[in-house]
Every structure is written in structure tokens, then in C-alpha cells.
N, C-alpha and C positions, 0 to 999 in steps of 0.2 A: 308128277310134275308140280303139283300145288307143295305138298312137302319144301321139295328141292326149292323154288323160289320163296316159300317161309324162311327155310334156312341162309338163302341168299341177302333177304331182306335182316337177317337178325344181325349176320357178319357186317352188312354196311352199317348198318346204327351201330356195332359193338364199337367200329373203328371212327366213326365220326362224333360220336358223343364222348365216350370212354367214359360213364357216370356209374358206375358196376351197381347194379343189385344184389343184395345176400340176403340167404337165410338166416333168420332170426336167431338160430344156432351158431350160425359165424360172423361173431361180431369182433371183425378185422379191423385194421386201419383205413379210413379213405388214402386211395390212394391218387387223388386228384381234386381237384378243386373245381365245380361247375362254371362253365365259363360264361352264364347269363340263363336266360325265362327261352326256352323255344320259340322259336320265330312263331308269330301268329296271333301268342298266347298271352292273354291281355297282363301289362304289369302290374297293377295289383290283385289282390287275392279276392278273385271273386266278385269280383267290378264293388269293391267299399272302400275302393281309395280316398272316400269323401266322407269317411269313419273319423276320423282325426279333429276336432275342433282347432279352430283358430287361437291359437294363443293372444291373448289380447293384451297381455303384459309379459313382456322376454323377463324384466327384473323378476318376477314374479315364480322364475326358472335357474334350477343351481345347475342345471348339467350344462353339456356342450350341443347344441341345436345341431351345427355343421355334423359331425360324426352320429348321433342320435337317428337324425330324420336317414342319412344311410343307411342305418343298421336295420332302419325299420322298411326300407327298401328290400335290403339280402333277404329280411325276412318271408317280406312278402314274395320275394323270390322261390326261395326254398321251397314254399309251401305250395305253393303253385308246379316247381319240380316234383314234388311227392305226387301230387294227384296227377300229374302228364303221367309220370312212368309208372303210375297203379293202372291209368285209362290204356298205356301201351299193351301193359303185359298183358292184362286181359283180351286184346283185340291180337293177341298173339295164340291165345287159346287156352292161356293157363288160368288154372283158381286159385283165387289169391283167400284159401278157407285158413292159411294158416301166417302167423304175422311174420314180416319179413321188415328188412332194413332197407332204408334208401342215401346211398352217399351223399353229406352238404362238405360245406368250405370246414367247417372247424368240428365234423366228426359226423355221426350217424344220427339218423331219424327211423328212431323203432315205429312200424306202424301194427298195432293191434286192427285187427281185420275183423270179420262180423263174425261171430257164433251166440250160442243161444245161453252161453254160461257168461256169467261177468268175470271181468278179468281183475284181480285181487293184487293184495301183496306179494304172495304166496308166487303169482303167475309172473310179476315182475321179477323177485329173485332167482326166479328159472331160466324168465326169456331174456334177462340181464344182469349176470352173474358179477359184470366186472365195472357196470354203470350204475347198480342200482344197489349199493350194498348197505348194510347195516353197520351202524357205528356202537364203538362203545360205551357211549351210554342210549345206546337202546334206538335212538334217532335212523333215519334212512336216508342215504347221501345220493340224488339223484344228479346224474353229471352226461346223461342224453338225453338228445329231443324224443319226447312221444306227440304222437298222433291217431285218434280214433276212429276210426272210418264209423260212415253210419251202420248200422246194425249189432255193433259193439257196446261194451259196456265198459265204462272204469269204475273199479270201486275202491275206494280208500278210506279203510275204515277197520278199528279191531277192539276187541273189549279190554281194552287197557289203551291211556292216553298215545298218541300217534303221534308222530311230529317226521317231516318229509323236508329236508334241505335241499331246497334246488341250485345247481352248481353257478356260481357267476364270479367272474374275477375281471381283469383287466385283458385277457385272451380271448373267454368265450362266455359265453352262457346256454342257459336251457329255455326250454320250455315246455307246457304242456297243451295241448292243441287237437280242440273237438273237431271235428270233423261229420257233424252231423247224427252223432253218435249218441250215448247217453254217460256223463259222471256225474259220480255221484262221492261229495265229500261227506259224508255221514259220520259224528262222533255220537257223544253223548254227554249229559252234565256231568259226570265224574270221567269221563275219557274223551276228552275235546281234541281234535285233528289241528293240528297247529301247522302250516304252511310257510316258508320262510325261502328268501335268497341265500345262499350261504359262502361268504369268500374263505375259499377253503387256508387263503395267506397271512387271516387275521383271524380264524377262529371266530367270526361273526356275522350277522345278517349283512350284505352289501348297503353302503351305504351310497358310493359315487353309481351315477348314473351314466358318466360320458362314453363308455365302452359298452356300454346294453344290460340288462340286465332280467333276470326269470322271469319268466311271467307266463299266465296261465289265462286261455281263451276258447271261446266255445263260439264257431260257425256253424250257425243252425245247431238242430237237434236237444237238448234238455236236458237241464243243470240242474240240482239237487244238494243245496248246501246245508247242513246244518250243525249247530256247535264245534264250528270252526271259526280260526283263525286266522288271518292272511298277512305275514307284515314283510316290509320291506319289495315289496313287487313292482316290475315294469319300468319302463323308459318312455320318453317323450310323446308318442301319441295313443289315442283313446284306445286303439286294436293289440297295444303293444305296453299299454298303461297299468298292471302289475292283475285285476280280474275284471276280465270282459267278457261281457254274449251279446257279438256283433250281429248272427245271421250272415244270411246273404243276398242279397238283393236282386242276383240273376240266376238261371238257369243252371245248373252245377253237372256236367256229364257223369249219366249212370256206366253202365256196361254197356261196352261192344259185344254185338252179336254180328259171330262171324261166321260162314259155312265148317264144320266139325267143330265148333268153339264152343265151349261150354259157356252157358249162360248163368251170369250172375248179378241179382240186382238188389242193392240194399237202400232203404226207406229210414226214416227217423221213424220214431213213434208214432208220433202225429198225422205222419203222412196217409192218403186215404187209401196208397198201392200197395199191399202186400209183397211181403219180402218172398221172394222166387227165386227157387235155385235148381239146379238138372240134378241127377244123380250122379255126376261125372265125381271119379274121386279127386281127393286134393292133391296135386303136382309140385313140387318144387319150383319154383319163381326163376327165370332162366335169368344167366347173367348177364343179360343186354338189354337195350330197348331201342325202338327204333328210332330213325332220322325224325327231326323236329320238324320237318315238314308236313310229316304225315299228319300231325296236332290239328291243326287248324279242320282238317276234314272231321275228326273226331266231332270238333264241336257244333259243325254247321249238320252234322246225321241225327245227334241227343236231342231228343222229341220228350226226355224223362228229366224228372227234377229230383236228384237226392234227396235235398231238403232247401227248406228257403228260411222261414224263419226261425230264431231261438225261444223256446218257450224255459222257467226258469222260478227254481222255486228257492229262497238264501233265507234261511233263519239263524236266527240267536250266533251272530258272530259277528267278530271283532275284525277290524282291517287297520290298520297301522301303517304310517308311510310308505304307500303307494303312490304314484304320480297320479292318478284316477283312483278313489276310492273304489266305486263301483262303478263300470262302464258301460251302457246299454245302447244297441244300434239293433234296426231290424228286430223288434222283438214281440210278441203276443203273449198275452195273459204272464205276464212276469211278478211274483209275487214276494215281496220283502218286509220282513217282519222282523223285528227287533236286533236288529241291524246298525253297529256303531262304524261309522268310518272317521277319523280320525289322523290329523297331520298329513293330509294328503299335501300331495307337491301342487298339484292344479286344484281342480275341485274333488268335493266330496262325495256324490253321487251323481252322474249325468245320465240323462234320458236324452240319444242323440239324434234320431234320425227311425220315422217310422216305427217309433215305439205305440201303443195300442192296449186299452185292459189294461193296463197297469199298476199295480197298488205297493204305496210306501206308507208300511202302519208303526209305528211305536219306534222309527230308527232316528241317529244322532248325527249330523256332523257339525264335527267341530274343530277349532283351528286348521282350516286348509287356506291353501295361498289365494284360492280366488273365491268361488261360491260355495256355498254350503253345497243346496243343491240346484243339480242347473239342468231344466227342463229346456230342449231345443226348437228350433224349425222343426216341423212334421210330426208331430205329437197329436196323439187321440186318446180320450177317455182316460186320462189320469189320476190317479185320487194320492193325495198326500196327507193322511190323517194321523195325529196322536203323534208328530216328529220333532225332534228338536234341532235347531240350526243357531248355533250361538261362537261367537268370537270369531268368524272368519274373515279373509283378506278381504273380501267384497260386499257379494251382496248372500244375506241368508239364505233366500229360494230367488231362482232369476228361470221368467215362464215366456220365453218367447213364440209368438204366435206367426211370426210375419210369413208371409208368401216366401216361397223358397225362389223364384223369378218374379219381375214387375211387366213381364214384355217377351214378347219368343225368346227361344235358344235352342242352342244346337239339341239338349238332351229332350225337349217339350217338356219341361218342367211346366206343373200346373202354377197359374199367378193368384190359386183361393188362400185363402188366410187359415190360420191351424188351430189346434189348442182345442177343437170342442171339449165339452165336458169336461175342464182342466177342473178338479178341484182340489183347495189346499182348508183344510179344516181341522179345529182341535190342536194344534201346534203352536210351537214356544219361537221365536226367532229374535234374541237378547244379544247386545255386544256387538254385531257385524259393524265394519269399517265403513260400509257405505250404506244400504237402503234393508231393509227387513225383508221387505219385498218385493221383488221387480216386473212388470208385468210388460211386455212390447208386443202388439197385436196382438191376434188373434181372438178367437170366438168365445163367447158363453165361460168366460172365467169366474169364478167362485171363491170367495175370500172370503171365512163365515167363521166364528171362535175362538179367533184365534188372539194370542197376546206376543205385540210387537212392541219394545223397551230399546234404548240406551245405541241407537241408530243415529248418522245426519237424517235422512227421514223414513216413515212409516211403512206406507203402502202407497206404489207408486204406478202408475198406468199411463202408459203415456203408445203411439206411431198410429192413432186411429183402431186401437182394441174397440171390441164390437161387445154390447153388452156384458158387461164387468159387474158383477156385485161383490160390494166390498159392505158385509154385514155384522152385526154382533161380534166387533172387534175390540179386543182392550189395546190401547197403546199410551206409552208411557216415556217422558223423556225422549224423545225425541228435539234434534238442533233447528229442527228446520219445519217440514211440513210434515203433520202426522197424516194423512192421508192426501194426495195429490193426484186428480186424472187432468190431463193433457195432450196437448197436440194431438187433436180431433177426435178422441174418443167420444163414442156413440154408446147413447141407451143404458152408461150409468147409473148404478143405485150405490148411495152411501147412506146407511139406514143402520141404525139403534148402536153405532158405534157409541163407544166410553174414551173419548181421549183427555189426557190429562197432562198438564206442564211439560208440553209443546209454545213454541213458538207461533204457529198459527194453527188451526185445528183442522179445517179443510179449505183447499188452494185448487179452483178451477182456473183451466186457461184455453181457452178454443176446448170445449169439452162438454157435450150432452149431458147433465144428470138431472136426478132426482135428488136432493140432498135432505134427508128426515127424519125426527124422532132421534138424533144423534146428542150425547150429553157432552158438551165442552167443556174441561175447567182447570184452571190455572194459565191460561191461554195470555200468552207477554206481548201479541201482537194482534192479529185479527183471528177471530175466531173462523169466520167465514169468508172466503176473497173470494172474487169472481173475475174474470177481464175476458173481453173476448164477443165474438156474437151469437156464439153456440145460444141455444135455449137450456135456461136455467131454471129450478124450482126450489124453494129452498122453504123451509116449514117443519113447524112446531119442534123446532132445536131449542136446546135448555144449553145458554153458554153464559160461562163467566169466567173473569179474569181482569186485565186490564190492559190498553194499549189505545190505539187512535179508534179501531172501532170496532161494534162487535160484529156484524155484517156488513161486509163491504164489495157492496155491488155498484159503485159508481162508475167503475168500468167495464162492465159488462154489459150489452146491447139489447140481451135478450132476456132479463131475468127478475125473474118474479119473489116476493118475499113476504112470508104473513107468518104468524101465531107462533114468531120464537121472542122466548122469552128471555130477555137481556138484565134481568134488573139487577142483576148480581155484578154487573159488568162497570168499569172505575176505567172512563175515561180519561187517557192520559196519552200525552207526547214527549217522544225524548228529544233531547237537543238537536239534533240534526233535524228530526221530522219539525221541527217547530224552524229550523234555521229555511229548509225546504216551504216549508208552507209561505214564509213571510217572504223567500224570493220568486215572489211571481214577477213575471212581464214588467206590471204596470208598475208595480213597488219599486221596480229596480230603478222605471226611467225614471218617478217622481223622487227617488232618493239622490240620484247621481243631478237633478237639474238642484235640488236644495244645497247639495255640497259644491256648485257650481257657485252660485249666490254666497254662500257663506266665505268660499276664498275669493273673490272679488270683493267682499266688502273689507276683511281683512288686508288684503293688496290696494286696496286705497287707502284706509287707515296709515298701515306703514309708510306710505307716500306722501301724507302729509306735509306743509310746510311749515314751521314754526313763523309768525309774525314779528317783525324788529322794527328798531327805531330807523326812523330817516336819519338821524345823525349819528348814527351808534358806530361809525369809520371815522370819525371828524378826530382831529385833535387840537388844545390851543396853541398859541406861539411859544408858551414857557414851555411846549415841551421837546422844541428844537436848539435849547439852551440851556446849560446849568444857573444860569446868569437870573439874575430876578429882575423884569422887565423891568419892575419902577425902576431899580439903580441905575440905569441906562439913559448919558447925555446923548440926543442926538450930535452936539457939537463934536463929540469925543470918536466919536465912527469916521475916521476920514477913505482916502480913497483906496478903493479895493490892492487896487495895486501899489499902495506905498507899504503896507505890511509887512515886516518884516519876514522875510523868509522862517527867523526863529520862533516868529509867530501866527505862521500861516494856521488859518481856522481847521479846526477840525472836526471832523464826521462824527455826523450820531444815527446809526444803524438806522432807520426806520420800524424793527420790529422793536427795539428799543427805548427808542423815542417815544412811543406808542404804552410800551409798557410803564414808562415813566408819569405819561403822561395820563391815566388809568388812576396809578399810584396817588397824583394831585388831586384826580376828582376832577380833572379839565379834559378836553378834547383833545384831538390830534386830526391837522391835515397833513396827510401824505406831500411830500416834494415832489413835483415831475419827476425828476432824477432817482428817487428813492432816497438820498441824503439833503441834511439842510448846512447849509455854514452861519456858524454863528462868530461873530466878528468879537473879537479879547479887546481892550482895555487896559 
């Protein structure tokens, strides 16, 4: 009876999924395309859908976001299909000891299963005759998805140079995909492992990113790179970003044990359960799985954790335009040693989320689109020693510490602050676009040897960081502030710094410190600014330069200052600060009441009257006649009206009479009438 309803239950999943399984040896066509993630079964892979960082600038992005963020959806899809129908088949009674295929949308996903052998080149040209073939010059065209279950091994690695093209065009792509398991890319210095995307329609690494592209990641389990190469890898986010070791942040379902089922249960390295298996032999992988209902019970029985974290060892190799240099989420004791990342699309190394132990010694990045390197939320025990970060879109190294919540939420995310023991020492950070170094919260930060050049500014701390030492630092050329804490930062030291031809040398603003023993020089503005009420100390600093001052604590409330010595220091103001100083308040009202006064005196001036004679209108009587008075009989004037009409008198203009009259050197009165008659003879 148990049989008979096994077989019952296999025919309704074969007919309502229709997702076929095959052996590793028959590697068919898909012949369907899955129609979505089983009911139940959370959409992302492994609950890290929160792996992805925030793009903080789209320009800063050549692909297509719309189509991108999809594909990185299917992905997480797919991957999530793979591990339902490996949890089915085993709760079905088969051993999956040997590797088999699982159907996606654009072709198969080979999965290597756990044995005690690593699985080589050698196993891939067997287990994939017609996806994993060798090219003519020597190269290996890989054109399906792998997957490594835990207890498996990959190794890619041969005594002579390697190089592995993974398939990607505007159709499909590939990838490679731990699964808790162990790869290992191993070259050597005369035979380096070279890793590439390959568009098989141009004969080159892919370059467009808007249709997906290769890319290689490891959930949980432990990564082992060295003298290798990685270029051209990944698409849009940090999980799907060209090499990543995400981990996994929840529970991961081991084997179902089921009455006659063989039991099998595989472990990472690291884990502390021994790897356990029955003596059943290995079965063929049946071609069905069941209804997607049954999932969800699967996960609420798993009391076992495959693996949770990545641990992860990457030497002596080179990464080339990858959207993510190097990708890190969920990880412990992860170790990175001479290590160049290089034209990444985003940044150049990121620490994302519950990274731990940590250590980045002797690596490079340089020209990527936004930070060199970028240390996230939820970071413990960092060290960034002996690296260089030079000419990127941003910022050199950006260390954020903030609280991942300020206040409940649905997940109980904790509201403490991150970052302990971040430290960054012995490193170069020259040429970045914006800050050398960024510091936003968190604890116990460490800034100690380091040489910071040719930045807008230095070292920068600013959201209430908690104890920051920023010590025996050289910086140089910087536009702005060569070191700067702000907005509330606590318990500050800035101690035995060298800074040189900056603009200001150290700029406090609401911000605790100690500031001493630091040599300022060539400083074109203040050497030391304070503003704010935070408590300040500031002592036995050696600064010189010139500008308005060389300590300048007039606005700051809380802040003390003794035994630095300024004598080097060439007070001086430039035109605007001197245009600022002289308009104060009171300058302004007593200048505008003096220009008051001055055009009122002025506007009466103009208004003045000129003084004239009392007679200066008059005119005499000659000048109401051409006639010369003496020649004139009164007898000879008779009456007006016997005149002849021929010789009626005539008119002398008045402005003319006047002017005639001028002309004499004699006066002139005006007629009532305006005219005079002067009587002929």
C-alpha cells in the first residue's frame, strides 16, 4: 500500500509540475519552461534578497535596470527550483550520490552532488560532453548552469595555463553556483586560471549587460582562489555581480528522512555535523517531483542547517569589469590578499551585510564607478591593511556603521550601531572623486598610516560614529577639509597627523574630540575650525600657513586651546572675507544713514536759487521804437485816430523789443498787451 500511494503521489506531481529530472548522462532539451518558485517557497534564494546594495547613482550604471533586476529575479528562481526538487527527490527515497540535471527556462542546471573525490575538468568533459567542450585554442566553452551541493567539491585547476569561457549573449547565460559546497580556482604563477564571459557572436568577453550575464557565486560553504583571473562578470546586483560569497542567512533544508528512505545529509566543511550517509546504493533520480505543496512542510520539519555562512580564501588575482569587483554578504574569516579589482561597473570590493574576521592586505582598486572599497551596515572586526584605492567615481574606502533600524520592525532588526574593530591602516587612497575616506557611524573605527592625496576632502566621520581614531596620517592636497568629524561624533582622537596644502587642516562641527600633536602646513584657510557645543580640546599642534586664522574656536562653546604653536602662521584675508567682516549690523546702518546725508546735501545744492537784479525785466522807452526819443515833437503826435490808415503804427514783438533793448544797454517794460505802438512822423 505505501508503494502504490508513493507511485500515486509521483504521477500527480509528474502531471502538475511537468519540470522533468534527468540523469546527468542525458542531457536532453528542456522541454518546458517552469512556470514560477513553488508555492510556500520564499522568493528569494535563501532569504538574501537584502544582498543587493542600493544603487545610489543609476548614471553611474550602463545596463538596463528594468530587464536586469528580472533576470536577477528568474535567477533567484531557478536556484531555489534546484534545491525544492533535490529536497523532493530525496523525500521520495532516492540518493542523489550521483550528479543529475534539473530543467530552467533557457536550458539545464547540472548539479555535482557530494562524494569524497573533487570533481575536476576531466569529470566535467564526461558529465558534459556537449556544454562543456574544449576549443581550439586550448580554452573551455562553458554554455550550462552548474551547481554544487554541499559535500562536493569543484576544482579548476591544471599544470598548464587554464582559461574557462562562460557562455553569455543576448539569449542566455550561465553560471557557476556553490551551494554550500567547496571550489576551488587554483592556478599557479606560470599557469594562472583565467575566468571570462564569452559572447560566442563576437568572439569576445561580453561586454553589454542588459540581457544577464556569467557570473560565478558561492552560498555558504568555502572558496579558495588563487592566481586567477576573473574579467567581464555579472549583472546588476551584489548576488548576481560577476564573484560573490553571499552565505545564507537562514536555515537551508538538509535531507528528508522518510520511513524506507535512505538517509542523506551533507554539511560544509566547517559545519560541526558530520557528513552521514546509509549504506543504501545510489538509484537513479526518478523523473518527476512532487506537487509544490508539499514544500512548504519540508521546511517547517528541517531542524538541520546545510551551511549558513561563507568562509573564503582569494589570493594573487586579477578582476576586471565586473559590476562588483569583489562581492561579500554573510561571511567569516574571509581572507584577501593581493587582490586587484579593477573598472568595476559599481564598486570595487564590498563587505555587505554580516561580514566578520575579515582581512583585505596588499589589494588594489581602482577606477570603478562608485567606491573603491565599500564596507557596509553589519560589519565586525575588519582590517584593511597595505591596500590601495586610487582614481575612483566616489569615495576611496566608504565604512558605514549605522544601525540597520532606528525603532521596531517587522524583521526585530537590532537599533546598535556596527563597525567594531573596523580598521583601515598602512594604505594609499590618491585621486578618488569625492572623499579618501568616509566613515558614517559606527564603533571603535581606526584610521592609523595611512596616506590620503588629491581628494575634495581627507578623512571624513561624520552620523554620530562612536570613538574614531584618526592617527599618524599623511595627507596631502586636498580642496577642502583634510580631516573632518561631524554631526555628533563621540570620543574623537585626531593625533600626530601630517597634513599639508589643504585648505583647512582640521574642521570640527557638533563633534567630541581630542585634537593633538598634529603638524599643519601650507594651510590657505584655518588650520583648526571648531563650531558647535560638543567639548573640544585642542593642543600642542605645530601649524603654519596663512589665512584669517590659525585656530579658530570662536564658534565653538565648548573648546579649550593651549601649547600650539602658530608662529609660522601669515595672517591674511581675502576680499570677500574682508568685504564680510566690514558688513556687520552696525556698519551697514551707520553707512546707509551717512549716504542719507550726503544725497540730501547734494539735492539741496542742485535746488539752489541763483540771486538777480530787481530790475533785470525792465526795459527803457527807446526800446519800443526805432525812432530816437530826443527827435520827437510832442506837437507832431496828433490824434490817434487821424492816422492814416498807410501809416497805422506798428508792432514790436516784446521778445524783440527786449532784445533790442539789451542791445542799447537800456531797460525794457513789458506793454500790458505784449506789444507797444509807436506813433511815425
Amino acid at each position: 500500500m505505501r508503494n502504490l500511494t508513493k507511485a500515486m503521489v509521483l504521477a500527480v506531481g509528474l502531471v502538475m509540475v511537468g519540470a522533468p529530472m534527468a540523469s546527468a548522462s542525458l542531457p536532453a532539451a528542456p522541454s518546458a519552461t517552469p512556470s514560477g518558485v513553488p508555492a510556500g517557497v520564499p522568493a528569494g534564494t535563501d532569504g538574501d534578497t537584502d544582498l543587493t546594495p542600493q544603487v545610489t547613482d543609476g548614471s553611474n550604471y550602463s545596463g538596463d535596470p528594468t530587464s536586469e533586476a528580472a533576470l536577477v529575479v528568474s535567477e533567484d528562481q531557478r536556484l531555489v527550483m534546484v534545491r525544492t526538487q533535490a529536497a523532493i527527490a530525496r523525500w521520495t527515497g532516492a540518493s542523489l550520490n550521483v550528479p543529475y540535471r534539473v530543467a530552467s527556462g533557457t536550458g539545464y542546471t547540472l548539479v555535482l552532488t557530494a562524494r569524497a573525490k573533487d570533481y575536476t575538468l576531466d569529470d566535467l568533459l564526461s558529465l558534459a560532453p556537449k556544454t562543456f567542450v574544449r576549443q581550439p585554442d586550448g580554452s573551455y566553452l562553458l554554455s550550462e548552469n552548474i551547481v554544487i551541493e554541499s559535500g562536493a567539491t569543484l576544482t579548476l585547476s591544471r599544470p598548464t595555463p587554464l582559461t574557462i569561457k562562460m557562455f553569455s549573449s543576448a539569449q542566455k547565460f550561465v553560471s557557476i553556483v556553490n551551494y554550500g559546497g567547496r571550489v576551488n580556482v587554483v592556478g599557479s604563477p606560470t599557469a594562472p586560471v583565467t575566468v571570462t564571459s564569452w559572447d560566442t557572436d563576437h568572439s569576445s568577453p561580453r561586454g553589454i549587460t542588459d540581457n544577464g550575464r556569467a557570473y560565478i557565486r558561492s552560498i555558504g560553504g568555502t572558496v579558495v582562489i588563487d592566481h586567477a583571473s576573473f574579467e567581464s562578470l555579472g549583472f546588476w546586483s551584489g548576488r548576481t555581480g560577476g564573484l560573490s560569497m553571499t552565505g545564507s542567512d537562514r536555515p537551508i533544508t538538509g535531507a528528508i528522512t522518510g520511513t524506507g528512505a535512505a538517509v542523506i545529509k551533507h554539511h560544509s566543511k566547517n559545519s560541526k555535523h558530520p557528513q552521514v550517509t546509509d549504506a543504501a546504493p545510489a538509484e537513479p533520480v526518478p523523473g518527476a517531483v512532487l506537487p509544490s505543496d508539499i514544500v512548504p512542510s519540508l521546511e517547517e520539519n528541517s531542524t538541520q542547517t546545510d551551511f549558513s555562512y561563507v568562509t573564503a580564501s582569494v589570493t594573487n588575482t586579477q578582476i576586471t569589469d565586473n559590476v562588483y569587483g569583489l562581492f561579500l554578504a554573510n561571511a567569516i574569516g574571509v581572507s584577501v590578499h593581493n587582490v586587484t579589482a579593477e573598472k568595476s561597473r559599481m564598486d570595487g570590493f564590498v563587505l555587505h551585510r554580516n561580514v566578520s574576521n575579515a582581512t583585505i592586505v596588499d589589494s588594489t582598486a581602482k577606477h570603478s564607478a562608485l567606491d573603491g572599497f565599500r564596507l557596509s551596515r553589519s560589519i565586525r572586526s575588519v582590517r584593511l591593511d597595505t591596500d590601495i584605492s586610487e582614481f575612483n567615481g566616489r569615495n576611496g574606502i566608504y565604512i558605514d556603521g549605522r544601525p540597520l533600524a532606528t525603532g521596531p520592525s517587522a524583521t526585530g532588526t537590532s537599533i546598535s550601531s556596527y563597525g567594531n574593530d573596523v580598521v583601515v591602516i598602512n594604505s594609499t587612497m590618491t585621486g578618488n572623486s569625492h572623499y579618501g575616506l568616509e566613515i558614517r557611524g559606527g564603533r571603535s573605527t581606526t584610521v592609523r598610516s595611512n596616506t590620503i592625496s588629491d581628494s575634495v576632502m581627507g578623512i571624513v566621520a561624520q552620523d554620530a560614529a562612536s570613538g574614531v581614531t584618526v592617527d599618524d596620517n599623511r595627507l596631502d592636497g586636498l580642496a577642502m577639509h583634510a580631516i573632518a568629524l561631524r554631526d555628533g561624533v563621540t570620543g574623537g582622537k585626531v593625533t600626530n597627523n601630517t597634513v599639508s596644502d589643504s585648505v583647512v587642516g582640521v574642521y570640527l562641527r557638533d563633534a567630541a574630540a581630542d585634537v593633538e600633536s598634529n603638524n599643519l602646513t601650507g594651510i590657505s584657510n584655518h588650520g583648526i575650525s571648531a563650531l558647535g557645543a560638543a567639548t573640544i580640546t585642542v593642543r600642542s599642534n605645530i601649524i603654519s600657513g596663512s589665512g584669517p586664522s590659525a585656530v579658530d574656536l570662536k564658534r565653538a562653546e565648548n573648546a579649550t586651546s593651549s601649547n600650539n604653536t602658530t608662529a609660522e602662521w601669515t595672517f591674511t584675508k581675502s576680499f570677500w572675507q574682508m568685504l564680510a567682516s566690514f558688513f556687520q549690523p552696525l556698519t551697514i546702518l551707520w553707512t546707509v544713514l551717512a549716504l542719507i546725508l550726503v544725497f540730501t546735501a547734494l539735492r539741496g545744492r542742485r535746488l539752489k536759487r541763483t540771486i538777480r537784479h530787481p530790475y533785470a525785466d525792465q526795459a527803457p522807452m527807446s526800446a519800443f521804437t526805432d525812432l530816437d526819443p530826443m527827435q520827437i515833437r510832442p506837437d507832431s503826435l496828433g490824434p490817434a485816430d487821424t492816422v492814416p490808415p498807410a501809416e497805422q503804427p506798428r508792432t514790436v514783438p516784446r521778445r524783440r523789443a527786449a532784445q533790442d533793448a539789451h542791445a542799447d544797454g537800456g531797460s525794457f517794460r513789458p506793454a500790458e498787451r505784449g506789444h507797444v505802438e509807436a506813433g511815425l512822423t
